[in-house]
C-alpha positions as CSV (number, residue, x, y, z in Angstrom):
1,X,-30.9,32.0,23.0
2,X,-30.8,33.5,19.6
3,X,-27.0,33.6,19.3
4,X,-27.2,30.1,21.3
5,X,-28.6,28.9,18.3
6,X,-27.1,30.1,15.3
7,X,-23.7,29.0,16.8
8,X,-25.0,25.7,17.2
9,X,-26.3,25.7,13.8
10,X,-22.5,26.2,12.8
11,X,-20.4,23.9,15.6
12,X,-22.5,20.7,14.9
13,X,-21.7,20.0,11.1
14,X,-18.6,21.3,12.6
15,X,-18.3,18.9,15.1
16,X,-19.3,16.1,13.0
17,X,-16.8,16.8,10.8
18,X,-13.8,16.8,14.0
19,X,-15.7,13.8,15.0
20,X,-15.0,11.3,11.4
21,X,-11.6,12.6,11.4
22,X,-11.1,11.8,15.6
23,X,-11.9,7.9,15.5
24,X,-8.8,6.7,13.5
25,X,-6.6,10.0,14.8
26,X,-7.3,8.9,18.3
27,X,-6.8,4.8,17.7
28,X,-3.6,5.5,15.6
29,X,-1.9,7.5,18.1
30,X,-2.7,4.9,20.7
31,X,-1.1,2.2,18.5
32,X,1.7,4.5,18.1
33,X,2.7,4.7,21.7
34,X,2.2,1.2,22.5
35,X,-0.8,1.4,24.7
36,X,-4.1,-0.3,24.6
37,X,-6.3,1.2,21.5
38,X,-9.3,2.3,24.0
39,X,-7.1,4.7,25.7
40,X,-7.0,6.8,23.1
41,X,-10.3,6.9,22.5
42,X,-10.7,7.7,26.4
43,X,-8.3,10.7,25.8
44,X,-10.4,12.0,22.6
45,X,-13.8,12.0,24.7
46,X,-12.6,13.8,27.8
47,X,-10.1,16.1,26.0
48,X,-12.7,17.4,24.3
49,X,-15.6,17.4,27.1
50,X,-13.6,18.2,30.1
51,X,-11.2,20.5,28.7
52,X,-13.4,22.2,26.6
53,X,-15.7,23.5,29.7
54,X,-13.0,24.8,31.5
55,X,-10.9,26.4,28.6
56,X,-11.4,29.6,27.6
57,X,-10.1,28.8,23.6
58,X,-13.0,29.2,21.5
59,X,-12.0,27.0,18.7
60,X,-9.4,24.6,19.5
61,X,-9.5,20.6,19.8
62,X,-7.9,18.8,22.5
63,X,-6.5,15.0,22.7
64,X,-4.1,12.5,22.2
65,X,-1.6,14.0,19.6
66,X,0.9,12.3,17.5
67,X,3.8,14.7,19.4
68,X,3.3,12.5,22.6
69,X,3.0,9.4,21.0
70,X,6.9,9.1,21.2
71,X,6.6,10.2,25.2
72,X,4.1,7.8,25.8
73,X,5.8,5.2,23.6
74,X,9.3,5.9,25.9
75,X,7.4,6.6,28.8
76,X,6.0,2.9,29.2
77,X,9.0,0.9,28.5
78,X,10.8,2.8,30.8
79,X,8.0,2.9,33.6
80,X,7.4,-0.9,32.7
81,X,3.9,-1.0,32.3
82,X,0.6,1.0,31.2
83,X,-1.1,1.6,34.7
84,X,2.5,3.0,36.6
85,X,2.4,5.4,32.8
86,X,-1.2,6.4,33.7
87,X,0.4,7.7,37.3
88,X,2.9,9.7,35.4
89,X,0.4,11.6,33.3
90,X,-1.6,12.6,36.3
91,X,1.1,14.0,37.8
92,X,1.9,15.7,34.8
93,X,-1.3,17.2,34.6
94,X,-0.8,18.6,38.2
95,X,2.7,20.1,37.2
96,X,0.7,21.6,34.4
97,X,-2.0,23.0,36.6
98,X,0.8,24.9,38.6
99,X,2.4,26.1,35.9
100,X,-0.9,27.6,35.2
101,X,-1.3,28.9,38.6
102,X,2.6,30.7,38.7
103,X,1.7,31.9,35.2
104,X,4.5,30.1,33.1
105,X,2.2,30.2,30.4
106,X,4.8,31.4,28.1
107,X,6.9,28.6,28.9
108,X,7.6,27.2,25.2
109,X,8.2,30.7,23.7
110,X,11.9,29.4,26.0
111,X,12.8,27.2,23.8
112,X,14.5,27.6,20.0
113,X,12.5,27.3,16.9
114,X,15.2,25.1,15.7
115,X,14.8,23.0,18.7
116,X,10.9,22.9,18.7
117,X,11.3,22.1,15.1
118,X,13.8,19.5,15.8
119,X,11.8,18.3,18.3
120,X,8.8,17.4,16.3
121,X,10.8,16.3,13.4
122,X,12.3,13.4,15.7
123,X,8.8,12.8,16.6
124,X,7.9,12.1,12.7
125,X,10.8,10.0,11.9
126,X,9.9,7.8,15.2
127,X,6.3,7.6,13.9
128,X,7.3,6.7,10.2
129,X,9.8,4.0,11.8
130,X,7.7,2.6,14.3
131,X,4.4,2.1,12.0
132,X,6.4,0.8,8.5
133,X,5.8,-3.1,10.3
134,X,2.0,-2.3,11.0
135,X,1.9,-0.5,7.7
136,X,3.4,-3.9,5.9
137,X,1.1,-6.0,8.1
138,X,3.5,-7.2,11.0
139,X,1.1,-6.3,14.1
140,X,2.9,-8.0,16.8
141,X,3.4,-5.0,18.3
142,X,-0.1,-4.2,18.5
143,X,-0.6,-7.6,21.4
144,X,2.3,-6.1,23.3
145,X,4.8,-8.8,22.6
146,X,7.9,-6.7,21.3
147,X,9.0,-3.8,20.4
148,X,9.4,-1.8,17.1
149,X,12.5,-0.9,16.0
150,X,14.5,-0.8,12.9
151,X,14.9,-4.7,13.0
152,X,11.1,-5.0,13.0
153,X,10.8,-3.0,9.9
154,X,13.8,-6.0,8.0
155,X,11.5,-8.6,10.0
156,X,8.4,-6.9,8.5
157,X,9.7,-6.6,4.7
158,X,10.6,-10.1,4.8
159,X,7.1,-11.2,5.7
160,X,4.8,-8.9,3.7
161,X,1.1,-9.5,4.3
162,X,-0.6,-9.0,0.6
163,X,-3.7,-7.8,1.9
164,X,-2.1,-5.4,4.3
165,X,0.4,-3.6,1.8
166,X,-2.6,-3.4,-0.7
167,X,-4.7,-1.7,2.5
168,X,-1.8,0.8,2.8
169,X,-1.4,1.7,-0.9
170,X,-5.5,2.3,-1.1
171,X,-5.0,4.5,2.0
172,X,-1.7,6.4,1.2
173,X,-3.8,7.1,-2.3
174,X,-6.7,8.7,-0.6
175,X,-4.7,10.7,2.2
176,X,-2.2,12.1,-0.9
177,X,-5.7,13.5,-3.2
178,X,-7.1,14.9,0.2
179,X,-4.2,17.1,0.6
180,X,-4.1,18.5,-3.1
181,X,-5.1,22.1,-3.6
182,X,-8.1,20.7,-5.7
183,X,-9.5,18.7,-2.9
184,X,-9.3,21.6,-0.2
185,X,-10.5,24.2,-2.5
186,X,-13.9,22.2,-3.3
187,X,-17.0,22.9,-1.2
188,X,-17.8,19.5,-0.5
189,X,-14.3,17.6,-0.4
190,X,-12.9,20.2,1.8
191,X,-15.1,19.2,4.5
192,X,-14.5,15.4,4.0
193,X,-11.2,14.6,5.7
194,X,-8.2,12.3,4.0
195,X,-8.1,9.9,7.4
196,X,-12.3,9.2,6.8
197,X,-11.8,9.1,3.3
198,X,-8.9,6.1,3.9
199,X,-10.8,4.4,6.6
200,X,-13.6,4.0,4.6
201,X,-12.1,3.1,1.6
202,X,-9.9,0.6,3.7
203,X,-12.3,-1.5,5.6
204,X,-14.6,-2.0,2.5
205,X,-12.2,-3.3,1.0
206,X,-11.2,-5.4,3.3
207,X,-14.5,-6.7,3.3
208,X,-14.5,-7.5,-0.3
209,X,-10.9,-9.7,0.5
210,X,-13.3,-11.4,3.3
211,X,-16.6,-11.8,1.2
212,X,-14.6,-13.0,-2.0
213,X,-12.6,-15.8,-0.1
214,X,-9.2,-13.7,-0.8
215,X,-6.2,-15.0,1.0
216,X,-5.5,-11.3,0.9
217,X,-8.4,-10.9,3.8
218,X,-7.4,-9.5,7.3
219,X,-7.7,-11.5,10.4
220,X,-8.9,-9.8,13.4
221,X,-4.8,-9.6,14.3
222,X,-4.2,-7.1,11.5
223,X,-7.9,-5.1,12.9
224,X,-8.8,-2.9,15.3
225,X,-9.8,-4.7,19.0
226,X,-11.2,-3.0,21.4
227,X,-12.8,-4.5,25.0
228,X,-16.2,-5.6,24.6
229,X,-19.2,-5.0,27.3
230,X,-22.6,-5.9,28.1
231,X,-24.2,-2.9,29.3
232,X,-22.4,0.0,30.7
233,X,-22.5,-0.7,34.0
234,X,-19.1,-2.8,32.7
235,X,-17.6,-0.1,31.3
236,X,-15.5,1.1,34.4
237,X,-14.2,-2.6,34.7
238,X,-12.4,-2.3,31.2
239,X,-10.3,0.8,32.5
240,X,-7.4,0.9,33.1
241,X,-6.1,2.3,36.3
242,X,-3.3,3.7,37.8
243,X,-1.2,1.8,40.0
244,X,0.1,4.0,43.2
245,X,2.5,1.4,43.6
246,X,5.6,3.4,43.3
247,X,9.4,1.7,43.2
248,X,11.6,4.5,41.7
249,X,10.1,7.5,42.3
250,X,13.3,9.5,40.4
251,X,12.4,8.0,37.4
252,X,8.8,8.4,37.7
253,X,9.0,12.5,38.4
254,X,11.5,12.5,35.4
255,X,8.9,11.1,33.1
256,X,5.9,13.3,34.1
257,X,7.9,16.1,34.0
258,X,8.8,15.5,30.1
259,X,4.7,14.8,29.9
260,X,4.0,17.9,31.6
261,X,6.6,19.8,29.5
262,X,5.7,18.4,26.0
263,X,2.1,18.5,26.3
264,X,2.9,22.4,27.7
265,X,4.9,23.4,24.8
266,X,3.1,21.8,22.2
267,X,-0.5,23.3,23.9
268,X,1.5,26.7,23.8
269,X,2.5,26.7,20.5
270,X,-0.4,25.3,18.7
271,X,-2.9,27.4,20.8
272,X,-1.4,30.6,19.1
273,X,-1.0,29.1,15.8
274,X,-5.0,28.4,16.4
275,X,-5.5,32.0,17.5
276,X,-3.9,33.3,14.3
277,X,-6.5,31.5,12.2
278,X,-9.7,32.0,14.2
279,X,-11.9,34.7,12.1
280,X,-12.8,36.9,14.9
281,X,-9.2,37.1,16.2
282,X,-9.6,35.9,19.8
283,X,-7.0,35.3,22.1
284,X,-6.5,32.6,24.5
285,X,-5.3,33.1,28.0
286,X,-2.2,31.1,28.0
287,X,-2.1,30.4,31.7
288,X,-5.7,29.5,31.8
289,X,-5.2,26.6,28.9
290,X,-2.2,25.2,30.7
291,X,-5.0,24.8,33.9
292,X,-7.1,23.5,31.4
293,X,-5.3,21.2,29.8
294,X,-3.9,19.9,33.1
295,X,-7.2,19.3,34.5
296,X,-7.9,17.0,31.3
297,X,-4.5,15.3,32.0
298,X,-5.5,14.0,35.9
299,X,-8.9,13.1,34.8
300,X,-7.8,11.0,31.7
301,X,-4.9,9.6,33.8
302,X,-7.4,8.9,36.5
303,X,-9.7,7.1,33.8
304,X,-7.2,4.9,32.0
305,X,-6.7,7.7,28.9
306,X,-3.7,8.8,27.1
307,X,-2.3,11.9,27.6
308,X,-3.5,15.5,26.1
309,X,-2.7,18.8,24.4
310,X,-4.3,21.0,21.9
311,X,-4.0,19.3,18.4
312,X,-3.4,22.0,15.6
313,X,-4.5,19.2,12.8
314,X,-8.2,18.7,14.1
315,X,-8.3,22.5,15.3
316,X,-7.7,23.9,11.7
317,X,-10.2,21.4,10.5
318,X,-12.5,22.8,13.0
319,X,-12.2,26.2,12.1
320,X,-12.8,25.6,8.3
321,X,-15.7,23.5,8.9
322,X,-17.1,26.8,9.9
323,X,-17.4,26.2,13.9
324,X,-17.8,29.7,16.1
325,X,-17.4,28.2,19.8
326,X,-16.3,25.8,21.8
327,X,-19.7,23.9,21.4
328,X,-18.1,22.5,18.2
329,X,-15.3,21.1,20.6
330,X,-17.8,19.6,23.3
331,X,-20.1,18.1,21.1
332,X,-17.2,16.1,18.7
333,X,-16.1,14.4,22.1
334,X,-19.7,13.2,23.2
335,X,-20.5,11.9,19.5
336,X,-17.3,10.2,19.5
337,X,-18.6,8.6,23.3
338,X,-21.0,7.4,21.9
339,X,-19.8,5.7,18.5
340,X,-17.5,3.9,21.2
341,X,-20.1,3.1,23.1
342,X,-22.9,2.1,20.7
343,X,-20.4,0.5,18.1
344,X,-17.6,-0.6,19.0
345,X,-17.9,-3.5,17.1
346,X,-18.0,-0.7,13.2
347,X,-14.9,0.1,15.1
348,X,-13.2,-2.9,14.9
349,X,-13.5,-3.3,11.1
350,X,-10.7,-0.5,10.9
351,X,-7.5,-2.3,9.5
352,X,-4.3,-1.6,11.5
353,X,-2.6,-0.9,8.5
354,X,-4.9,2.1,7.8
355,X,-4.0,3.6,11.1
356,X,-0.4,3.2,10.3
357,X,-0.4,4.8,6.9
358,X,-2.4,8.1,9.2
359,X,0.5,8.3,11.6
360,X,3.2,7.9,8.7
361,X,1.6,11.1,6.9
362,X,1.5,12.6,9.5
363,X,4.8,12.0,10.7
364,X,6.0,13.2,7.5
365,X,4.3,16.1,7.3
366,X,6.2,16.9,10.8
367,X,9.8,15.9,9.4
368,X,9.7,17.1,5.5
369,X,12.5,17.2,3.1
370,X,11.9,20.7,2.4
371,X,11.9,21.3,6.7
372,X,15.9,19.9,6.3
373,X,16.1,21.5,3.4
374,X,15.3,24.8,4.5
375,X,16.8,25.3,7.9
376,X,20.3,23.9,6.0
377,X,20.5,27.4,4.4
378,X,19.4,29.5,7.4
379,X,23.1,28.1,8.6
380,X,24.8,25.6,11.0
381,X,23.2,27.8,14.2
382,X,19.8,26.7,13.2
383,X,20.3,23.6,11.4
384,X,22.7,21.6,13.8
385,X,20.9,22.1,16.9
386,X,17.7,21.3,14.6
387,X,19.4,17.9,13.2
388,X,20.9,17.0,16.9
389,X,17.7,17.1,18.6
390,X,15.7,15.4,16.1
391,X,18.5,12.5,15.4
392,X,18.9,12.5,19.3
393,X,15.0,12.0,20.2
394,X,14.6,9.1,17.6
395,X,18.2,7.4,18.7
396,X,17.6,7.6,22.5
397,X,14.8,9.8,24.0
398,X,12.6,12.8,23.9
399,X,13.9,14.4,27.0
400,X,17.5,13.5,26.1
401,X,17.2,15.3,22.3
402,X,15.6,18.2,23.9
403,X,18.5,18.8,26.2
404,X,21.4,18.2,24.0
405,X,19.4,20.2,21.1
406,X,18.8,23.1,23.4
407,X,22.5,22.9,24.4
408,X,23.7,22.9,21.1
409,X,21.7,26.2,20.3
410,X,22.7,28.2,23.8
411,X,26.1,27.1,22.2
412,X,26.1,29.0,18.7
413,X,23.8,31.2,20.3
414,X,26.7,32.2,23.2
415,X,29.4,32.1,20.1
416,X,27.7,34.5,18.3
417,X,27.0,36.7,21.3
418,X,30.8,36.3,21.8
419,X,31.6,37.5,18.0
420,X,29.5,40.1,18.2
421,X,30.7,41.8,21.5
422,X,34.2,42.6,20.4
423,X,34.4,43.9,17.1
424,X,37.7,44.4,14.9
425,X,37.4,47.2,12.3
426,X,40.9,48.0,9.9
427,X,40.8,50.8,7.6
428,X,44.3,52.1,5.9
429,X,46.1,50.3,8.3
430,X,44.6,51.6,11.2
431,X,42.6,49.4,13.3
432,X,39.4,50.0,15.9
433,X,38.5,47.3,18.4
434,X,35.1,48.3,19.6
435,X,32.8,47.0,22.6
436,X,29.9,46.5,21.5
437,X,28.1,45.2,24.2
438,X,28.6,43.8,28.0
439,X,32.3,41.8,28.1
440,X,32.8,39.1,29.9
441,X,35.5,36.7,30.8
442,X,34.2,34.4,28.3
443,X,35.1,37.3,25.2
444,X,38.8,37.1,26.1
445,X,39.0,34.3,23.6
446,X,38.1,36.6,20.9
447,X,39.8,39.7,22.2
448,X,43.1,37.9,22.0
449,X,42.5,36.6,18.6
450,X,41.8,40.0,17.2
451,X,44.9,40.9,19.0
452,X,47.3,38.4,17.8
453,X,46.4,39.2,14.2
454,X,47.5,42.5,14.2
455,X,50.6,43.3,12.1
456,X,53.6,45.2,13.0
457,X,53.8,48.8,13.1
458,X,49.9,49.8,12.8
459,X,47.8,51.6,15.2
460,X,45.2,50.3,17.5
461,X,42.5,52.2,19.0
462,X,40.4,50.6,21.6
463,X,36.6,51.8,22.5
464,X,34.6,50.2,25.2
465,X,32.9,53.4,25.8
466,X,29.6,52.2,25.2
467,X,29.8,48.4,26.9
468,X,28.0,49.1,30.2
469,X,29.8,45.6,31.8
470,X,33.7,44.7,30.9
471,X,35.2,41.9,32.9
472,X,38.2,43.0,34.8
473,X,39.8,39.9,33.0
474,X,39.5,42.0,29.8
475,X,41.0,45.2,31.2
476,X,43.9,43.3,32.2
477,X,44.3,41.4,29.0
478,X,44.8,44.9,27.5
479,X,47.1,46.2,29.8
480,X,49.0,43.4,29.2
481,X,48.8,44.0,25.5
482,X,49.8,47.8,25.9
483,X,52.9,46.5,27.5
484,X,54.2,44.1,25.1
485,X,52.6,46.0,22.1
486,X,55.8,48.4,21.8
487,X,57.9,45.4,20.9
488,X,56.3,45.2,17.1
489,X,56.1,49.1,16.7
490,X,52.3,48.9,17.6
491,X,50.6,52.0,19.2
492,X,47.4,50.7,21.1
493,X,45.6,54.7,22.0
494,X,42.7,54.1,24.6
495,X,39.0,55.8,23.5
496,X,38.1,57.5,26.5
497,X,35.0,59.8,26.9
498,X,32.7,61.3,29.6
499,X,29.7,59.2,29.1
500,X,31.5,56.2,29.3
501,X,30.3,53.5,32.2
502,X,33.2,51.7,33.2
503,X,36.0,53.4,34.7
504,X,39.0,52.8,32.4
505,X,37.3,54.1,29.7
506,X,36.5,57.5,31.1
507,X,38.2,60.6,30.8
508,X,40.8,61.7,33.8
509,X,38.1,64.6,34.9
510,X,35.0,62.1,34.5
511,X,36.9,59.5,36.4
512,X,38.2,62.4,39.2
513,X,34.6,63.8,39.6
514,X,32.9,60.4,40.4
């Protein structure tokens, strides 16, 4: 009881402090994938309650996240509607729950950094493109009557709401001081988060616009709406359900698949990045968080919510708010219940603008200069794949840049495999060709341009005495060479030595005795 308390004297200033930063974190990523604002809000209550109990993470925060905002945004418009989406992430969350039971919980340490980089990267630029028109004050979007794209943002700059642009340079103001070293570094401004900071500052005002008569005020449009209900027995009737009504069931498993294997990745990676800051080192059974985190997906499917993965942003605020356990994480998710419950109307005070400028940090902060900058001089194996995925995800698709990006690094990653395995050495004239490693087929390319570049008259020794695999394609390719090598004056000698594996590399007596 003792140790009850003294955590919970840390996790609920904790969890307050998860919970002012949740409300426009949860409604923005909602507006960023299209869907109605309450289902994020669904998302950030049971993420929290539902995944927290069964999780064994001590520290982490789970909900709606900005990297499956693009899913979710692709997901409906190809799916066709919000309840058939809902299906999708309940069968995601059961493809996550076996993945959990087979133990693939090391299923993102697969994939390339430069492809998981690229991967979020596309998923800022889309955020940063779709939220410019809400950010400028065009909220069509927001009703669900067309899409954002690149001609929104023209249509948007052309018809520049006053009182919107002046809501997003007030919040893009206080969500640049919030990250400066100065603000994280005090005692008190570290614990007040940039997104409260801009929503506050935001709505009030907004209300000043309204009070003083200011054609710069915001109509409801341009605001936050969520349902509204008499008592709570009403509640369930403003859910949205899904719809079991299935007409292309291909396309359906294809898009909870991509759910199930974003939200997986993203879970995996962010869970050790969380593990790595927690103060008492504590590590998180991976399978057990993908069961988790599944479980949370099927509910919040089931109840008309977004879906879910462990958010590294809210989890690092967490932590240095000073929580110990996973009470910090439960508790955040009932208080934000209830402000939906109790006042939704507060809520709806929240500009749309606001929420935009949130998800355009943010996606930012996911696709910086210095991010392009920096995998440019690591070389074109980690920064083409990077670039491909991310240009491919915001031109087409998620699943689609994933593919191509991780095809694009098993490509330089194979071509270097293929220049390392046959190596070319020349000193004085005389020239080694060395196996370095297993030979395949696939190395003859290589072998014969080493070959072809040898001059006239100089000797070649070749040593495959320490590859345990050569291709019989490559013994014959050398052969061959031997044969026509006496034509230029070139002596080709063949290493041979007891401990060598393959037979044509072995001496006579080695090859006699086995």
């Amino acid at each position: 009881m003792k140790r009850l308390f003294e955590e919970a004297r840390q996790d609920l200033p904790a969890s307050l402090v998860v919970f002012f930063v949740s409300i426009p974190l949860c409604l923005g990523v909602s507006l960023a994938s299209g869907a109605p604002l309450l289902s994020g809000l669904v998302a950030g209550v049971l993420g929290g309650i539902v995944c927290g109990l069964i999780s064994k993470s001590s520290l982490s925060i789970t909900g709606p996240a900005a990297g499956l905002s693009a899913v979710a945004l692709f997901s409906i418009e190809r799916l066709g509607s919000f309840s058939t989406f809902l299906l999708a992430v309940v069968a995601a969350g059961v493809i996550q729950v076996i993945l959990g039971l087979v133990k693939a919980g090391s299923v993102g340490r697969y994939f390339p950094v430069s492809v998981i980089k690229g991967m979020l990267a596309g998923i800022g630029l889309i955020l940063i493109v779709t939220q410019l028109p809400h950010a400028l004050g065009d909220d069509v979007y927001v009703q669900g009557a067309e899409e954002n794209n690149l001609g929104e943002i023209v249509k948007a700059v052309q018809t520049i709401h006053p009182g919107a642009l002046m809501v997003t340079l007030v919040s893009m103001f206080a969500l640049l001081v919030s990250m400066r070293p100065f603000w994280r570094r005090g005692k008190l401004t570290r614990l007040i988060p940039g997104p409260l900071v801009a929503v506050v500052l935001s709505v009030l005002l907004n209300e000043v616009f309204i009070r003083s008569g200011s054609s710069f005020a915001l109509s409801a449009d341009h605001l936050v709406t969520l349902p509204h209900f008499s008592d709570w027995t009403a509640l369930p009737g403003l859910l949205t359900i899904p719809d079991f009504d299935l007409d292309f069931a291909l396309q359906f498993m294809m898009v909870a698949a991509t759910i199930a294997l974003v939200a997986s990745v993203e879970t995996v990676l962010n869970v050790e990045a969380i593990d790595k800051l927690d103060p008492y080192r504590r590590t998180t059974p991976l399978n057990r968080e993908l069961i988790a985190q599944g479980t949370t997906n099927i509910v919040s499917g089931l109840l008309g919510g977004l879906p879910v993965t462990a958010v590294i942003a809210r989890s690092s605020l967490n932590i240095d708010a000073g929580a110990r356990s996973k009470l910090s994480t439960i508790a955040q998710a009932v208080l934000l219940g209830v402000a939906v419950l109790a006042s939704p109307g507060l809520l709806e005070k929240i500009p749309v603008a606001c929420l935009a400028v949130i998800l355009i940090i943010t996606g930012y902060r996911l696709a910086p200069v210095s991010l392009w900058r920096t995998l440019y001089q690591k070389g074109t194996g980690q920064f083409v794949p990077f670039v491909v995925t991310a240009v491919m995800i915001l031109l087409s698709d998620l699943l689609t840049g994933l593919v191509l990006g991780f095809a694009v690094a098993l490509f330089f990653v194979l071509r270097s495999n293929f220049q390392l395995a046959v190596l070319s050495v020349n000193r004085d004239g005389t020239y080694l060709i060395k196996f370095i490693k297993d030979v395949s087929f696939m190395n003859k390319v290589r072998l014969y341009e080493i070959l072809e570049r040898l001059p006239a008259g100089c000797r070649v020794y070749i040593d495959g005495t320490r590859a345990h695999f050569i291709d019989q394609d490559i013994i014959e390719a050398i052969e061959d060479y031997q044969k026509s090598a006496p034509t230029r004056n070139i002596s080709v000698e063949i290493v041979k030595k007891s401990y060598a594996v393959h037979p044509f590399f072995k001496t006579e007596q080695q090859v006699l005795n086995s």
